[in-house]
DRENMI-338834 format. One record per residue (C-alpha): residue number from 0; residue in one letter; x, y, z. Coordinates in steps of 0.02 Angstrom, whole numbers, plus 50000, padded with zeros to 5 digits. Each point is the difference from the previous one (the first is absolute). Layout:
% residues N
DRENTI     n   res       u       v       w
DRENTI   NUM     A       X       Y       Z
...
% end
This chain:
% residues 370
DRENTI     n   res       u       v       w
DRENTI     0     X   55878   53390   55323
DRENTI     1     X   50132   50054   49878
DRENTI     2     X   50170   49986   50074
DRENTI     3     X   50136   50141   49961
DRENTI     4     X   50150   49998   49973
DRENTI     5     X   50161   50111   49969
DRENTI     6     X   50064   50007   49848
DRENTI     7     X   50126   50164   49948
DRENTI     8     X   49966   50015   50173
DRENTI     9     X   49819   50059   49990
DRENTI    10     X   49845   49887   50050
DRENTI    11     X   49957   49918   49854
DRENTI    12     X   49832   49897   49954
DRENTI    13     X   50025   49890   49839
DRENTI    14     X   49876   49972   49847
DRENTI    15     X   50062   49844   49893
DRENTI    16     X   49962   49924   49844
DRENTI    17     X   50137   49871   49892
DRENTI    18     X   50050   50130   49896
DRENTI    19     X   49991   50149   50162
DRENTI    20     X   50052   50034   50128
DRENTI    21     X   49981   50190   50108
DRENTI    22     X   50023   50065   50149
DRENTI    23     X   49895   50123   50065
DRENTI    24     X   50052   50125   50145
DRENTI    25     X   49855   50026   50147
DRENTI    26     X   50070   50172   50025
DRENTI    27     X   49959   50089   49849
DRENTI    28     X   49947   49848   49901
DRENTI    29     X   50141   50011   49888
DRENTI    30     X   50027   49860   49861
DRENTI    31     X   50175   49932   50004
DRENTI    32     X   50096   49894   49988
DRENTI    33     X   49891   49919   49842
DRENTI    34     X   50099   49852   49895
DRENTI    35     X   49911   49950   49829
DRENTI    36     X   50033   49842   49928
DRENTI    37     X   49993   49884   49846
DRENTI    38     X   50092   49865   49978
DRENTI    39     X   50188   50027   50044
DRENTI    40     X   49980   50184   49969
DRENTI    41     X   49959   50117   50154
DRENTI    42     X   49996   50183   50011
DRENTI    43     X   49974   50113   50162
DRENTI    44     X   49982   50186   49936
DRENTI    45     X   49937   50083   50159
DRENTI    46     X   50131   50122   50082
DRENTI    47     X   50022   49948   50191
DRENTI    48     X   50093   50182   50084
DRENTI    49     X   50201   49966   50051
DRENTI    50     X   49957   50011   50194
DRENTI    51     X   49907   49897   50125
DRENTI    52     X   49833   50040   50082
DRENTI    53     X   50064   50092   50172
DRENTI    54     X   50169   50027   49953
DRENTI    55     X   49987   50184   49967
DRENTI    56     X   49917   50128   50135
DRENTI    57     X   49866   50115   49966
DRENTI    58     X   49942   49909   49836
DRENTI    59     X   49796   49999   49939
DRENTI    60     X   49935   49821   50016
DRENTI    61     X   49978   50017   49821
DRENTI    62     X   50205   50045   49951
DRENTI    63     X   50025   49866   50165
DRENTI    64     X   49940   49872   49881
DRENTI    65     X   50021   50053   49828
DRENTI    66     X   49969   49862   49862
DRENTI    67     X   49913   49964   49862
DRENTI    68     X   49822   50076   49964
DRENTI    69     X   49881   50049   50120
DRENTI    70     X   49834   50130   49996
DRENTI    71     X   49994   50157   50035
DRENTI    72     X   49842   50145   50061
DRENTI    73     X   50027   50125   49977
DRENTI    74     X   50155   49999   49889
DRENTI    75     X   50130   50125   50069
DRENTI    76     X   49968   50116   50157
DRENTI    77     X   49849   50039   50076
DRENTI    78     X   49977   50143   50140
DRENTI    79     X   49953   49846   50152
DRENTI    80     X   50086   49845   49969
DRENTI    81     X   50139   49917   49916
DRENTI    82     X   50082   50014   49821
DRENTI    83     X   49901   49884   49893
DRENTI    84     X   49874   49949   50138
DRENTI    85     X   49964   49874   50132
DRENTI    86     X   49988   49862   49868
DRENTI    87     X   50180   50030   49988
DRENTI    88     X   50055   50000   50169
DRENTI    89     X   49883   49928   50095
DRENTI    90     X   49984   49828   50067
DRENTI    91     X   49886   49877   49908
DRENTI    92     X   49887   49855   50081
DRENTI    93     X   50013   49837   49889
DRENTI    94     X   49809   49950   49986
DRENTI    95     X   49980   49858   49883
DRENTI    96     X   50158   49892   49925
DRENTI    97     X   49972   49852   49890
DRENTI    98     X   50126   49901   49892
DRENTI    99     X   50025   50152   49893
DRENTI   100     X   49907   50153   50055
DRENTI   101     X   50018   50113   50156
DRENTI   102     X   49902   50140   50036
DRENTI   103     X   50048   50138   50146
DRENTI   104     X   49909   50153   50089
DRENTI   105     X   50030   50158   50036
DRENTI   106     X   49889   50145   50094
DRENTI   107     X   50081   50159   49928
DRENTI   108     X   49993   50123   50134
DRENTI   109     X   50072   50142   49896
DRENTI   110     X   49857   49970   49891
DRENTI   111     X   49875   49918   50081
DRENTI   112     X   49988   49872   49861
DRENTI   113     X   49984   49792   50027
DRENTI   114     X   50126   49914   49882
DRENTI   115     X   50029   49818   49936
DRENTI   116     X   50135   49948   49908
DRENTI   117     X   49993   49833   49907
DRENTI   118     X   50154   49937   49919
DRENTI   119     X   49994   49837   49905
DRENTI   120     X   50092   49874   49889
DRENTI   121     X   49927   49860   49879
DRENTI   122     X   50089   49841   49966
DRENTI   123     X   50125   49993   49825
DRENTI   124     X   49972   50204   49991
DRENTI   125     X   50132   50108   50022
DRENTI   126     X   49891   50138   50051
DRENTI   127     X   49963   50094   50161
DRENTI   128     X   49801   50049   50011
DRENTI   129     X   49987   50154   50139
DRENTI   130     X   49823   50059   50049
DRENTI   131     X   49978   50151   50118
DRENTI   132     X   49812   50034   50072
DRENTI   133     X   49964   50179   50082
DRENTI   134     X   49859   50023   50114
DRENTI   135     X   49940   50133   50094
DRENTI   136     X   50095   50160   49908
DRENTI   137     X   49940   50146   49972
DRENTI   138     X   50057   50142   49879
DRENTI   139     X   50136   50049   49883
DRENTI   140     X   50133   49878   50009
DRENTI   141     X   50170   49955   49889
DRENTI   142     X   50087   49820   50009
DRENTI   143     X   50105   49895   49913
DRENTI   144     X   50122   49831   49996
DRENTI   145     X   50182   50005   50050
DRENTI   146     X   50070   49854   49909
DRENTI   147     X   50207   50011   50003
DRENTI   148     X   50097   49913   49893
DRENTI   149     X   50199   49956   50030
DRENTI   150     X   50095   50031   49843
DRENTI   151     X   50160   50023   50111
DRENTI   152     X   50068   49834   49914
DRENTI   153     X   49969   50034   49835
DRENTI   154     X   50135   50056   49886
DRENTI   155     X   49991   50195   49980
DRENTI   156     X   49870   50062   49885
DRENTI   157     X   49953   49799   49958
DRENTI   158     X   49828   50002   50039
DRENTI   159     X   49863   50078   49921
DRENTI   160     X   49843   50075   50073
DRENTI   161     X   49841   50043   49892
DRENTI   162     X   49815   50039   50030
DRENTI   163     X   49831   50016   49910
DRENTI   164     X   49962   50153   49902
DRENTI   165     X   50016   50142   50087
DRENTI   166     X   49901   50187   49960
DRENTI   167     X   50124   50098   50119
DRENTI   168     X   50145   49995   50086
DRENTI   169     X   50111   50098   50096
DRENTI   170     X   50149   50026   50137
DRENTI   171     X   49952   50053   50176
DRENTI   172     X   49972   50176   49994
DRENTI   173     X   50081   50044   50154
DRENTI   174     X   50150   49959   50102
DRENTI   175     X   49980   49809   50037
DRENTI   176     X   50200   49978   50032
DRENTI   177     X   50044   50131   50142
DRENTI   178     X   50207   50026   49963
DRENTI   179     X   49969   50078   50200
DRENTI   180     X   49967   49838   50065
DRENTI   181     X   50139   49912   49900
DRENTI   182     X   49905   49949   49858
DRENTI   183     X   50015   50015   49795
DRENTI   184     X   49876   50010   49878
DRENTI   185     X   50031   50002   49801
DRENTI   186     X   49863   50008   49905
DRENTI   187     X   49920   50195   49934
DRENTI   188     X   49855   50044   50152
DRENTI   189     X   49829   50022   49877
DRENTI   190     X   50074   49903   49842
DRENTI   191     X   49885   49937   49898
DRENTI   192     X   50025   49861   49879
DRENTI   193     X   49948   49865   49893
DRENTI   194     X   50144   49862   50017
DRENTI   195     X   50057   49934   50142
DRENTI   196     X   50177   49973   49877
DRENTI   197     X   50014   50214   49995
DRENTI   198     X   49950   50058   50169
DRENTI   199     X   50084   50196   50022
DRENTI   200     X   50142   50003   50129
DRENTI   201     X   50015   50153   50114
DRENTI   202     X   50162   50037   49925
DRENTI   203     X   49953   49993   49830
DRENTI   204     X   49977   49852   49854
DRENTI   205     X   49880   49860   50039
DRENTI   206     X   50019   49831   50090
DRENTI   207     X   49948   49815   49952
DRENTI   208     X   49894   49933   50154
DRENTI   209     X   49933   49845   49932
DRENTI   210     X   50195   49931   50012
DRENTI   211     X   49998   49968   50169
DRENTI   212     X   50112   50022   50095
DRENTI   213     X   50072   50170   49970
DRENTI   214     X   50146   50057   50075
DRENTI   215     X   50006   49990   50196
DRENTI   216     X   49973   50172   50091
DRENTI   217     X   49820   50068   49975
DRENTI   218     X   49811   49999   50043
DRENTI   219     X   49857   50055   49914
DRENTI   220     X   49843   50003   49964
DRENTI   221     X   49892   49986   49834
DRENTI   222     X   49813   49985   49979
DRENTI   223     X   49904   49931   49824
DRENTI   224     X   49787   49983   50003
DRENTI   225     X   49937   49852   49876
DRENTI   226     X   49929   50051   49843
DRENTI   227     X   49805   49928   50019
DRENTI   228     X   50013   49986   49796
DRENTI   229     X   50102   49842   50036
DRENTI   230     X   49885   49902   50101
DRENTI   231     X   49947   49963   50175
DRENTI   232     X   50146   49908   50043
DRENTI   233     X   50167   50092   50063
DRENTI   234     X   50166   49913   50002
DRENTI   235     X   50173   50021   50053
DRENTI   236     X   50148   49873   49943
DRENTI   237     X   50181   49985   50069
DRENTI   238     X   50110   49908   49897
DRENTI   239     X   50125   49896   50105
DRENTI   240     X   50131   49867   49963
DRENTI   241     X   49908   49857   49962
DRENTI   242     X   49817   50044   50038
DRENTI   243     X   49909   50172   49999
DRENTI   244     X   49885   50055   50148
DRENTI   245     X   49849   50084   49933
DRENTI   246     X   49838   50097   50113
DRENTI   247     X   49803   50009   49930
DRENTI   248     X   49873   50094   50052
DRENTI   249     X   49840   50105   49966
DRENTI   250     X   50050   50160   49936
DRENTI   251     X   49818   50080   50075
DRENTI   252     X   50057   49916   50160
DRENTI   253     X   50201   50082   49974
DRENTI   254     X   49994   50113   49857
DRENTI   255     X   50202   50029   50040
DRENTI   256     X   50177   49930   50027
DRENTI   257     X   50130   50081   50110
DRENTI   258     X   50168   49934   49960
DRENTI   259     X   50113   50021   50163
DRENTI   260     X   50178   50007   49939
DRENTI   261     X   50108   49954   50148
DRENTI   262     X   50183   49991   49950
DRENTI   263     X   50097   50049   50175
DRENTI   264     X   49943   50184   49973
DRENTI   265     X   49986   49991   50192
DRENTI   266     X   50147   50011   50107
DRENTI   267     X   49927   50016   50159
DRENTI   268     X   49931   49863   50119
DRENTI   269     X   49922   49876   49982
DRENTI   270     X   50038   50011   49806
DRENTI   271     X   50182   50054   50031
DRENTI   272     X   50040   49970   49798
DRENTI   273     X   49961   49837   50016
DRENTI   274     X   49817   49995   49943
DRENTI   275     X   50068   49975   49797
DRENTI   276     X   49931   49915   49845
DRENTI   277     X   49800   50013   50080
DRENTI   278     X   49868   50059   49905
DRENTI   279     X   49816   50024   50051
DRENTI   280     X   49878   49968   49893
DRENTI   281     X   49847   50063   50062
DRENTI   282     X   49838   50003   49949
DRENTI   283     X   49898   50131   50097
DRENTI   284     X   49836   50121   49981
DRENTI   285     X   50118   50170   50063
DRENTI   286     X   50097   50144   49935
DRENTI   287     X   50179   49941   50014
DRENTI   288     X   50017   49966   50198
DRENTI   289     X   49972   50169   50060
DRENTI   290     X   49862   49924   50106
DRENTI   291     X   49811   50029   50028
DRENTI   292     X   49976   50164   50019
DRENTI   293     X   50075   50041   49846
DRENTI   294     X   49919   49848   49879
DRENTI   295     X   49817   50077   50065
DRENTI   296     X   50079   50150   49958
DRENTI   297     X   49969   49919   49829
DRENTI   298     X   50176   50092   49894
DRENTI   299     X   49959   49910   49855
DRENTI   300     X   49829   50033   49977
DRENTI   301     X   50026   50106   49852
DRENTI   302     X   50065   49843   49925
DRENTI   303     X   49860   49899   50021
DRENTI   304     X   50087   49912   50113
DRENTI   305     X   49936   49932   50201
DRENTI   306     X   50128   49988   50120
DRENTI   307     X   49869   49979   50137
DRENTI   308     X   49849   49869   50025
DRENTI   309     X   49818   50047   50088
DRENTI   310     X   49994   49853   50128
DRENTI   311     X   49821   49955   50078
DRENTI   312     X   50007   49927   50177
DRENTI   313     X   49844   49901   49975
DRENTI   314     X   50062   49925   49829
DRENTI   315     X   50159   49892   50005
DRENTI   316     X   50121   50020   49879
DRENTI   317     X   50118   49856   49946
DRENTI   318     X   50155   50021   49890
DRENTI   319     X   50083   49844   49913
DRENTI   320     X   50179   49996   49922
DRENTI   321     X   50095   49869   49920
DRENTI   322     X   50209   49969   49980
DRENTI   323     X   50092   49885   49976
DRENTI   324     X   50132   49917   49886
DRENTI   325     X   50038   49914   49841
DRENTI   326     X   50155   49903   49960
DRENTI   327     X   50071   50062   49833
DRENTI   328     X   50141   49919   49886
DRENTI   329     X   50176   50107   49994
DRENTI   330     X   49980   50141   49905
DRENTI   331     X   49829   50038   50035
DRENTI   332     X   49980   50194   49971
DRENTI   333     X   49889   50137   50074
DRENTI   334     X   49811   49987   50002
DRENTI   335     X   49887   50083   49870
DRENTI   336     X   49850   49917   50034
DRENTI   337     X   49909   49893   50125
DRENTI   338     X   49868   49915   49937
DRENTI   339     X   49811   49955   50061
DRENTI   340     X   49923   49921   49878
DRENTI   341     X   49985   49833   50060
DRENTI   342     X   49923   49934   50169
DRENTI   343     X   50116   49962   50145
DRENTI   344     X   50145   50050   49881
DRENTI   345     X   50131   50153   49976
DRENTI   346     X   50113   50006   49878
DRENTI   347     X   50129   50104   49976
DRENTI   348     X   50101   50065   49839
DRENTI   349     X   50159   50088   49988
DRENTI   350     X   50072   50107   49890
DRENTI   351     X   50052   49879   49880
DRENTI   352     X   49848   49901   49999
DRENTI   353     X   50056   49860   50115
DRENTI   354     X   49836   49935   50094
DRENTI   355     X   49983   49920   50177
DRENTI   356     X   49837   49961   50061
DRENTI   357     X   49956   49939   50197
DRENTI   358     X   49855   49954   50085
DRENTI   359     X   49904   50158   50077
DRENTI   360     X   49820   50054   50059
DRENTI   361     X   50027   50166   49925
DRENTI   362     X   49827   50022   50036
DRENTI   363     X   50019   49990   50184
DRENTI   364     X   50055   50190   50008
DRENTI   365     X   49814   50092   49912
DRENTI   366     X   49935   50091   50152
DRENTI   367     X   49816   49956   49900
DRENTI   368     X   49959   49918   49845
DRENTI   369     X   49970   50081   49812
% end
C-alpha cells in the first residue's frame, strides 16, 4: 500500500532516486515539490502556488492544489466537465510503486477514457521520465503538459528561456487577460513573431520574453508549433542560476509549446498579485487554451498545423515526456541547441558555445520507432 502524506498541504505520494526526489499530488496528480541533485548542488524549479490546499473557498481541486506539472484532456474548457479535464482534478489511485516508479489511475468520466500515469526516476540522473497511457477514448481530442516553473527568485530578466525551432508563433488572439475581472495583459492579441527577444506589446514596440522575469503586473499567453525540419525531438530550456531545467518530447506526439506568462497579472483571488515570476511551459496538441471545441474546430488548419488528435477507444495511446535539469557553471547562457546524438545523453550548448552534457534516455519520449 503506498502511504500518503501531506506535503504543501496536499496528499502527496513520493518517487525517489539519489539524485530525485518528487512529490506527486493524488488530487490532480500534480508533480511538485521535485529537488534534483548532484553533488552539493540542488535545484527545485517547480512553482508550488502561495496558498494552502483548503485555505481559500470555492477553489477547483486543480487551483486547490496548484504545483508543478500535471496532464491535462482536454486542454482548456470543454462544454461537460472541468477546465483541463478530470486528469487534472480528479483523484488518482496509486497502483504499482517500486523504489523509483509509481504509476496512478484515473476513470475520466468527462471523457470516458481509462488513464495511467507513470512517473519515474533512475539512479545518478537528474531527469524526470513521465508516461501517460489513454484507454478507452473516442474522438477528437486536444491535451497537453502543464509544467510551471518558479522564476520568482531570480533576479529580473536573469534567466533565459529558449526552445527548438519553431515554424509559427503567435500571441493569443483574443482577450486572455480580462481588465473586468482585475486582470492585465501586455502583449499585442494575434502577434505573430519569430523571437521570443521582440515579441509586439499592445501598446506599441516589442518585448524580450526569453529574460525572464519581466516586470511584475501581467499575463499572457503565446503559442509556437515545432518546425518538423528540425527533427523528431522538441525541447524547451530554462536557464536558471546555477542549473537550467530543460523538457523533451515527440513533436508528432506535441507538435506545440504554450508559454504561460504569469507575472501577478491577476489581482483577484486566489492569485491576488501574488502569483509572480511563474511561467508555464507547456507542451500540448491544442490551439492556445481555448479548449476542445475550438482545437477540433481545427483554426490552424490552413497552416498545416493539428491542434486536435483522432483518438481510437480500442487502441491505447501512450504519451512519454522527459525534464529535468543540468547543473551549469556561472555564466552559463541561453540554450541554442540540445543535442541527441548520443545514447542516454543530452547535451546542451549555449550561445557562446559552452557545452554541458547529462545523462538522459532521450529516447524514452518517441511515441513509435523510425
Amino acid at each position: 500500500m503506498v502511504e500518503a502524506t501531506l506535503v504543501h498541504g496536499a496528499e502527496s505520494v513520493p518517487v525517489e532516486s539519489n539524485t530525485v526526489k518528487a512529490w506527486v499530488t493524488l488530487v490532480g496528480a500534480q508533480i511538485a515539490p521535485v529537488e534534483f541533485s548532484e553533488g552539493a548542488s540542488s535545484a527545485q524549479p517547480y512553482s508550488l502556488a502561495p496558498w494552502l490546499p483548503g485555505s481559500i473557498e470555492g477553489l477547483t481541486p486543480l487551483l486547490d492544489v496548484l504545483r508543478g506539472d500535471f496532464f491535462c484532456l482536454p486542454f482548456g474548457d470543454q462544454p461537460d466537465g472541468p477546465p483541463h479535464g478530470e486528469p487534472a482534478h480528479g483523484r488518482w489511485a496509486p497502483v504499482t510503486s517500486t523504489d523509483h516508479s509509481l504509476t496512478l489511475h484515473l476513470d475520466a468520466d468527462d471523457s470516458g477514457a481509462a488513464i495511467d500515469k507513470t512517473v519515474s526516476v533512475r539512479d545518478n540522473e537528474t531527469v524526470l521520465y513521465q508516461e501517460v497511457t489513454i484507454s478507452g477514448l473516442s474522438g477528437m481530442f486536444n491535451y497537453g503538459t502543464h509544467p510551471i516553473l518558479d522564476f520568482s527568485g531570480q533576479a529580473p530578466a536573469s534567466a533565459r528561456i529558449s526552445t527548438s525551432p519553431m515554424i509559427w508563433s503567435s500571441v493569443y488572439p483574443g482577450v486572455f487577460s480580462d481588465p473586468a475581472i482585475g486582470e492585465t495583459q501586455i502583449l499585442q492579441p494575434g502577434a505573430e513573431f519569430d523571437s521570443l527577444e521582440a515579441i509586439p506589446l499592445a501598446a506599441g514596440g516589442t518585448i524580450d520574453v526569453s529574460r525572464y522575469p519581466t516586470p511584475a503586473g501581467h499575463e499572457d499567453l503565446v503559442m509556437m508549433v515545432n518546425d518538423p525540419a528540425a527533427g523528431r525531438i522538441g525541447w524547451s530550456a530554462a536557464v536558471f542560476d546555477g542549473f537550467v531545467w530543460f523538457a523533451l518530447k515527440d513533436i508528432r506526439s506535441f507538435p506545440a509549446t504554450l508559454l504561460w506568462i504569469s507575472n501577478g497579472g491577476r489581482t483577484q483571488p486566489p492569485w491576488s498579485g501574488r502569483f509572480t515570476g511563474r511561467m508555464g511551459i507547456e507542451d500540448v496538441t491544442s490551439h492556445f487554451a481555448d479548449g476542445l471545441l475550438a482545437a477540433r474546430d481545427q483554426p490552424l488548419a490552413r497552416l498545416g498545423i493539428s491542434t486536435a488528435r483522432e483518438f481510437d477507444a480500442a487502441t491505447p495511446v501512450t504519451l512519454r515526456t522527459v525534464q529535468g535539469v543540468v547543473f551549469t557553471p556561472a555564466g552559463f547562457g541561453r540554450v541554442v541547441s540540445i543535442d541527441t546524438a548520443v545514447a542516454g545523453q543530452i547535451t546542451l550548448t549555449d550561445e557562446a558555445g559552452n557545452e554541458v552534457a547529462t545523462a538522459a534516455d532521450w529516447e524514452f519520449v518517441l511515441e513509435s520507432p523510425g
